[in-house]
N, C-alpha and C positions, 0 to 999 in steps of 0.2 A: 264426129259431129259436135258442134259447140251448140253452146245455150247463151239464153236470153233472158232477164228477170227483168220486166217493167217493173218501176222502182221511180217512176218522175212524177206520179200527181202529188199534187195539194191534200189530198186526204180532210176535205173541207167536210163531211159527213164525219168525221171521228174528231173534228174540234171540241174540246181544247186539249185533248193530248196531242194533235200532231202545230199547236201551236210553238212549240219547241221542240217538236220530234221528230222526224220523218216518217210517216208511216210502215214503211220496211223494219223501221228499227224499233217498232213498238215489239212488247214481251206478251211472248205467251210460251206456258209450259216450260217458263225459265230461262228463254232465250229468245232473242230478235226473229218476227217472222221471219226476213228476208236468211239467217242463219238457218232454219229447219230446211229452207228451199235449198242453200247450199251443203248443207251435207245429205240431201235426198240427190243433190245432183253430182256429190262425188260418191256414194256408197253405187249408184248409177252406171258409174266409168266415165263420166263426162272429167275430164279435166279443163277447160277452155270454158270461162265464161265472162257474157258483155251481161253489163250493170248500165242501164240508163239512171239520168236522176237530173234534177231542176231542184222544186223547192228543197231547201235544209240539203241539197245534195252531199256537200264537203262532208257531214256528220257521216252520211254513206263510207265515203272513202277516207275518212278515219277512221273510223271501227274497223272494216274489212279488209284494208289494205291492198296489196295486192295478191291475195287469197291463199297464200303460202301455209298458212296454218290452219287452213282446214285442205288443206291436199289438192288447190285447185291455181288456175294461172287467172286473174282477174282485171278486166279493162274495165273501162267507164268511159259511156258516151253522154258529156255533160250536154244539157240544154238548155240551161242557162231558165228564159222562160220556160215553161211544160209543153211541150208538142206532144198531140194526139198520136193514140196508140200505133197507127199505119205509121203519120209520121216519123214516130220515133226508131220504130226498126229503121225506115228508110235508112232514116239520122247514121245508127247504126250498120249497115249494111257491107260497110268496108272492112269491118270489123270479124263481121260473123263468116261473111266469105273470100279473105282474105286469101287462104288456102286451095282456093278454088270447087271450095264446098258447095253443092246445092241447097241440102236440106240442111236445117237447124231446129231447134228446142225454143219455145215462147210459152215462160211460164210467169203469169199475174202475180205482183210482189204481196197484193194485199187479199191472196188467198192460202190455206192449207188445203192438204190431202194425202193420204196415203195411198196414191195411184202410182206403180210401178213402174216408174221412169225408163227401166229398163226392158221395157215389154214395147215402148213403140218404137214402132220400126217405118221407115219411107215406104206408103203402098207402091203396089206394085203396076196398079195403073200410069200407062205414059204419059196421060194426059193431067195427071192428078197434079196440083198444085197444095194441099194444105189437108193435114189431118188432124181434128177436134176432138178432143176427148170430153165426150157427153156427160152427163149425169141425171140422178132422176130432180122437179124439179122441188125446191126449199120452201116456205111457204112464203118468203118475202117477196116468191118468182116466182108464182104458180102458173104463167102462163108459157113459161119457158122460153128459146130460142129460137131451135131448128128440129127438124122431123127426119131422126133417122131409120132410114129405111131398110127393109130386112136386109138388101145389098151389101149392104154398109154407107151407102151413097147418102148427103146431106143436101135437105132442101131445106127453104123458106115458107113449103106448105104443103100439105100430102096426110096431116093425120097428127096423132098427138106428138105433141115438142117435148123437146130435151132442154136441159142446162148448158150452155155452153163452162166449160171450170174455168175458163182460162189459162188453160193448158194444150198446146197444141206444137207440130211439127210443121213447118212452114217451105215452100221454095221459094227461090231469091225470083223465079219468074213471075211468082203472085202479085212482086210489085215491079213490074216494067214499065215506062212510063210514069212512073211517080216521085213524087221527090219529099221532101220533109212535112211539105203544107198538106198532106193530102187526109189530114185529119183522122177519123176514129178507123181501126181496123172491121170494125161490122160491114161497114159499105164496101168495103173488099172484097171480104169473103161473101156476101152476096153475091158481090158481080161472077165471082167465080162458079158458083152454083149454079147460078143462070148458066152456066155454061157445063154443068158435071164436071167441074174440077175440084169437087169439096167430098173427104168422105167422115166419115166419126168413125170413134171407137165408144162404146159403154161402159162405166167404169159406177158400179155396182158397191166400191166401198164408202170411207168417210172424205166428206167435202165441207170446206168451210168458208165459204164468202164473208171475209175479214173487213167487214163494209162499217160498221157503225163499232163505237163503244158497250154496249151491250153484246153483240156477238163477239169480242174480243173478250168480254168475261165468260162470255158460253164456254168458248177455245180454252180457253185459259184455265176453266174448271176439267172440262174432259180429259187436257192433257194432265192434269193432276191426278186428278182419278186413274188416268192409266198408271203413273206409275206408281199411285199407292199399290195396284194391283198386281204388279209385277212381282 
């Protein structure tokens, strides 16, 4: 299975460091988010991974190359402008299932977590198109996402909501009919729901919505703390 790191916004809520930085490549705990994401996703066993990018993208693919040094094969699907999250895989699609792969890995370049890359797995329903790894929800989102249900099944309403992390296992069928313009990946996986093709997983440890300059010093102090403690 290959993976995916969205890595193309503006990071226009974390100005002015991402006025010269891309936000994948801002530090915490000593090293580039989008770096923690790639070695969670080679200690993982993933080796094959697409890197989308827009703003400051080139800065991307300087630093990381193509991925050799940290144990991984790495592409990039440039955009030039930023196209929306659906979009972007689209963009990308040639890429991830080149091999004639179904399912792939879509992990948010501007979050952390230690959720066990290696623990999801394609469900086993045939009808399933995309599995979300939930969380509970942060106080900047208290009203949450989606409602997972004791099934495992994901809806839009049924009881109290979850976090979406921005972490999820996707099928190339979730976007048939679609092509680049097709904007934000939410109104996708709705539509899929409406139809029980959505399930979660709950993921019970640490999560970090890497969204503004104050939660990147939050990040940045924990991750220190751990390894004073080590």
């Amino acid at each position: 299975m290959k993976a995916m790191i969205l890595a193309a916004g503006k990071g226009e809520r974390m100005r002015p460091l991402t006025l010269t930085t891309p936000k994948p490549l801002l530090v915490a705990g000593g090293k580039p988010l989008i770096v923690h994401h790639l070695e969670h996703l080679r200690d993982a066993g993933f080796r094959d991974v697409v890197i989308n990018h827009a703003w400051l993208g080139e800065q991307i693919e300087q630093q990381l190359g193509n991925g050799k040094p940290f144990g991984l094969s790495i592409r990039y699907s440039a955009e030039g402008e930023p196209l929306e999250t659906a979009g972007g895989i689209v963009r990308a699609l040639p890429l991830l299932t080149d091999q004639g792969e179904d399912w792939f890995l879509v992990i948010n370049g501007d979050i952390w977590s230690d959720v066990s890359l290696s623990d999801l797995q394609p469900p086993e329903q045939d009808n399933c198109r995309a599995l979300l790894v939930m969380t509970d929800n942060p106080e900047h989102h208290p009203e949450g996402d989606f409602h997972l249900a004791a099934d495992g099944a994901l809806t839009t309403s049924g009881g109290r909501k979850l976090t979406f992390t921005g972490i999820s296992l996707l099928h190339r069928k979730l976007f048939d009919g679609l092509d680049d313009t097709s904007g934000k990946l939410g109104p996708v996986l709705r539509k899929a729901m409406a139809s029980h093709q959505v399930r979660g997983l709950y993921h019970g440890g640490r999560w970090v919505d890497v969204g503004t300059p104050a939660r990147l010093d939050e990040l940045n102090r924990q991750l220190a703390d751990g390894r004073r403690q080590v």
